[in-house]
N, C-alpha and C positions, 0 to 999 in steps of 0.2 A: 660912131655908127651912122651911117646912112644908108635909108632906104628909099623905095617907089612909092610903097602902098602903106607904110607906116611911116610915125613919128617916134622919135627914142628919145626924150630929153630928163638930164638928171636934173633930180629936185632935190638937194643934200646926199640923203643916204638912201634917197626912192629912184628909181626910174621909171618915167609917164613913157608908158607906150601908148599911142594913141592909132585907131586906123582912120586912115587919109583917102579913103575911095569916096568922099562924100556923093559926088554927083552918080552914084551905080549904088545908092543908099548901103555905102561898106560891103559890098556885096562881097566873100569871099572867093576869090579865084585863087589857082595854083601859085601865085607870086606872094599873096597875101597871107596864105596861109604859111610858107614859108619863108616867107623876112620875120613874119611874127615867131617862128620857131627859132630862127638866129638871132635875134633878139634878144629873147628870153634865155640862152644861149651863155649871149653875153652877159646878163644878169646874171645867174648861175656862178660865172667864172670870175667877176669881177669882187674883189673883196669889199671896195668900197661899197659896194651896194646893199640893201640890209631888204629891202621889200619893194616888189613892183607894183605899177598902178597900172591897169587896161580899162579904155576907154574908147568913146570914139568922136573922131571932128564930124558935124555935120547937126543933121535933125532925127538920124538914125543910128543905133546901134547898129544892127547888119539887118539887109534883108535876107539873108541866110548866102547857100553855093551857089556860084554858078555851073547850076546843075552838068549841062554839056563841058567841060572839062574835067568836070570828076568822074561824070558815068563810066569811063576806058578803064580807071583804074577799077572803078568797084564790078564790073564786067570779069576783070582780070583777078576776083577777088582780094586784091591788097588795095591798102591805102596810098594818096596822093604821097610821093617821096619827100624825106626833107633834107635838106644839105648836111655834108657834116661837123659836126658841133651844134648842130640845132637839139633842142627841148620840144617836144611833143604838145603842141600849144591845149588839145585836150586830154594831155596826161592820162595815156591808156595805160605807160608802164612805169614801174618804179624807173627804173634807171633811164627814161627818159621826163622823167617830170621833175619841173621846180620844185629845189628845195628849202627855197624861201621864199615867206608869203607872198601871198597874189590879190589885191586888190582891186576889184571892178565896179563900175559906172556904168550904168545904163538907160538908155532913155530912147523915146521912139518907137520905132520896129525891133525887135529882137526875138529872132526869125531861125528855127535848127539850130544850125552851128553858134548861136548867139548864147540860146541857153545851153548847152553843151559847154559853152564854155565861162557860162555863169555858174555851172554847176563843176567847173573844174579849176573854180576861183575860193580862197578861204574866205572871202568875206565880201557880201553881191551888195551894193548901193543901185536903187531902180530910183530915177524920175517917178514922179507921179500921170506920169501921160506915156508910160511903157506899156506897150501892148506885146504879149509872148504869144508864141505858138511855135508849134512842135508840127509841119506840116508834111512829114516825109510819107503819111501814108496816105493822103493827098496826092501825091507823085505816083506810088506806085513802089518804092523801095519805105526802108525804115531806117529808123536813127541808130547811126554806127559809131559815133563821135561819144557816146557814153550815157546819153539819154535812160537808156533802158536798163541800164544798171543805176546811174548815181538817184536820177529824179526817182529812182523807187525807195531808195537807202535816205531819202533828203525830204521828200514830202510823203511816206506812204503807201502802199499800195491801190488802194483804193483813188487818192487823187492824182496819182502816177499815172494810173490806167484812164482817168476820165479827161487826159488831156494828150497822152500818146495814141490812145484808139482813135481818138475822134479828128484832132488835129484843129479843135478849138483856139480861138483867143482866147485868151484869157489878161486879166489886167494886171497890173502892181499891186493893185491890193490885195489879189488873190493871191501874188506870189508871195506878198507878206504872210496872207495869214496863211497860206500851206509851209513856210520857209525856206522856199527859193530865193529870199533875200533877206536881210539883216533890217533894212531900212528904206521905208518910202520918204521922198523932200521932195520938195517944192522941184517942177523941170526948171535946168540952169543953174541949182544948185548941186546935183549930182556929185561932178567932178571934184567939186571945191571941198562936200563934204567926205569923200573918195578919201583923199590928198591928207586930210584932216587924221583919218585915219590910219594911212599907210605911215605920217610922220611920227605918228603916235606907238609905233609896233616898233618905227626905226631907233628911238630913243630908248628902247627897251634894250637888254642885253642879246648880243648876237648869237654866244652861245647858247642862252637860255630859248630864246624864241625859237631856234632849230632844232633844238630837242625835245622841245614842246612840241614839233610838227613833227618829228620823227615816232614820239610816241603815237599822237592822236594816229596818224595815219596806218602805223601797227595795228591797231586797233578796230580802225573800221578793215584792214584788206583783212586780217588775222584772228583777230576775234580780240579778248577783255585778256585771257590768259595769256596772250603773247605777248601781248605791252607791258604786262606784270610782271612777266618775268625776265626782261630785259630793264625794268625803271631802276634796280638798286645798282646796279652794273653802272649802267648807262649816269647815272646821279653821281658815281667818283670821278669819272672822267670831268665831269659838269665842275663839279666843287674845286677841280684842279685847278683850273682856267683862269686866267687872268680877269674875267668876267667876274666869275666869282669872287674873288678879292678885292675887286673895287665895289660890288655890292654890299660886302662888310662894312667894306671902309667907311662908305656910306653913310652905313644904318647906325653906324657908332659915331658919325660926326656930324649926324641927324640933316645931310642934304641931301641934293639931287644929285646920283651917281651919273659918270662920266664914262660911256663906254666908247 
């Protein structure tokens, strides 16, 4: 994989996407949004892969769009296009979103499309010197990227609304304690602890971790009774799998399974 505006490198069984705009503080434009979609793409398709990591080079997560290249599309009411074989980098649709975890780093500025797509990651690592803000009503339009569905279902209604109306900062620790992220560390450690965790989900079973993400995500689009009544189904297929079998093997020759 190569790209302009991002980095793709494999880490075992992870692949580090990282975006590369540092000097435009990751600012998203139409190229960026779409390498990151082929990207992820390629995650997706490649079996080696077991869980992504997003991130970014520089001293900034994103400072959000660049707003005049999007405005034509959202004018035209559809979104910026993405090539095909691309993934939806903030997973508006099932069949266009990853189906293996997504790990994110953040630190800096992380600006719209930042949280947008901290909120369409399973598991958010912030810096302790990350500053968020949701600023589209600031502009004059609103968050179309998923804002206004996920951060209500993630943090709330109530702290949802006193940082979409307003278009406040807000810091790391608030995103902690509303849970917009898993974990604040020290800035500079982000990544490291990122990486920590994405190698950690890799070592787990393939099959098991995807049907764990197949259920939870039942669940929140579907409601409690749809995951229900697809988890005994969905559990023999699981128990069939090679996976499963060396997990046995495992537990009865009391080591650490090899998947």
């Amino acid at each position: 994989m190569s790209f302009q505006r991002i980095t793709a490198e494999r880490r075992g069984h992870v692949l580090l996407l990282g975006l590369d705009r540092a000097d435009k503080r990751n600012a998203f434009d139409l190229q960026m949004y779409a390498e990151l979609g082929q990207a992820l793409g390629e995650l997706q398709r490649d079996r080696q892969l077991r869980c992504g990591l997003l991130f970014a080079h520089g001293e900034h997560f994103t400072g959000g769009i660049e707003l005049p290249q999007w405005l034509p599309f959202f004018r035209d009411g559809c979104m910026a296009p993405l090539p095909e074989g691309a993934l939806d980098p903030l997973a508006r649709a099932p069949e266009l979103t990853l189906g293996k975890p997504l790990v994110i780093a953040v630190q800096g500025w992380c600006l719209t499309i930042g949280i947008e797509l901290v909120l369409a990651a399973d598991i958010r690592i912030a810096a302790d010197n990350t500053r968020f803000a949701q600023i589209e009503v600031k502009r004059g339009i609103y968050p179309i990227g998923g804002a206004t569905v996920r951060m209500v279902q993630e943090l709330g209604w109530g702290n949802a609304m006193r940082w979409l109306l307003t278009g406040d900062e807000f810091s790391a620790q608030e995103a902690y304690r509303t849970g917009l992220v898993q974990e604040v560390v020290p800035a500079g450690t982000q990544l490291e602890r990122a990486l920590a965790i994405a190698e950690n989900i890799a070592r787990q079973s393939p099959v098991g971790v995807q049907a764990t993400l197949v259920s939870a995500r039942l669940a929140r689009a579907q409601g409690e009774r749809a995951a229900f009544a697809r988890m005994l189904s969905d559990m023999q297929q699981v128990v069939a799998s090679d996976d499963a079998i060396e997990g046995l093997k495992s537990f009865l020759e009391r080591r650490e399974p090899r998947f």
